[in-house]
N, C-alpha and C positions, 0 to 999 in steps of 0.2 A: 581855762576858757570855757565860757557855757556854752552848751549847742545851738547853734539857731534851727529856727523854727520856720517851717511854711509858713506865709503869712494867716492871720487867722483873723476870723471875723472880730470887730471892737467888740469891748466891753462900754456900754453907755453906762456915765453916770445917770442913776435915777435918785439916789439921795446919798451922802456922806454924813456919818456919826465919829465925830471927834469921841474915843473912846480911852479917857486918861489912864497912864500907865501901859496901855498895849497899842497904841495905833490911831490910825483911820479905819472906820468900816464901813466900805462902798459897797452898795446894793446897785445891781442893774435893773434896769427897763425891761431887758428880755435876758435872760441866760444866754451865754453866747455856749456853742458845741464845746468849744475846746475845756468850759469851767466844769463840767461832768465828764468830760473825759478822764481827770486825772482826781486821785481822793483825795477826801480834807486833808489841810494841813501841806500839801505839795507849794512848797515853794517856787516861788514863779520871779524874773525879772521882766520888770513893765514899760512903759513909758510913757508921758502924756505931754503930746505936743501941744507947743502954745504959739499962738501968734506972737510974733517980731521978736523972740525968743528962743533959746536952743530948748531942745526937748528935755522934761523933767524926768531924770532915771528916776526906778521905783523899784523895794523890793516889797511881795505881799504874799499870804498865803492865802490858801482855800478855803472857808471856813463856812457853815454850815448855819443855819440859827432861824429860830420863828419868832416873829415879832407879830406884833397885833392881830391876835389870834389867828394868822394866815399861816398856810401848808408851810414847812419848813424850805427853806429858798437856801440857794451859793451864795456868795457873795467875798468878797478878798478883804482880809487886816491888812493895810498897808504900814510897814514898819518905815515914818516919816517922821519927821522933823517938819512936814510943809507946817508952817502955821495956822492954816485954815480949812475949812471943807472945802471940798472941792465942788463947785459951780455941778449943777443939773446936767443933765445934756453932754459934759467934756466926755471925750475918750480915753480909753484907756488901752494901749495894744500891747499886745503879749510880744515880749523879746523871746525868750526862753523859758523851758524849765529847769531851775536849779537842782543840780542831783543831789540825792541824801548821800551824805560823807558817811554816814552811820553802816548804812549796807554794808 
């Protein structure tokens, strides 16, 4: 059972990259506290509610990266199946974080 978590502020989408072979990669609007709280790569359970719809479980990690020549930024791989980007503006809230088995 994963831990739940205080609630934490959203994660706004600001753009989704369909990125073949690994994922989604959603970038936010603003960094929310909790994505520099925890380092790259930290596994996280998500979720993004939808109108008239049950909520979309999500698993993603943390991942780090610079695009168009701008300071390096957070941003999550979402390891999905959803078939498409995800809409500007949707949310994204933190469930939990997934422990490393590895430890």
């Amino acid at each position: 059972m994963l831990p739940i978590l205080a609630p934490a502020s959203p994660f706004v989408i600001k753009k989704s990259i369909r990125v073949p072979g690994l994922g989604l990669l959603v970038l936010p609007t603003d960094i929310p506290d909790w994505l520099t709280n925890y380092p790259i790569h930290t596994a996280l359970a998500l979720y993004l509610p939808r109108l008239d719809q049950s909520p979309l479980f999500l698993t993603a990690t943390i991942e780090e990266l610079k695009y168009n020549l701008q300071a390096a930024t957070r941003g999550l791989l979402i390891d999905s199946t959803y078939p498409e980007v995800m809409p500007a503006r949707s949310l994204l809230l933190l469930e939990a974080v997934i422990p490393d088995e590895l430890l």
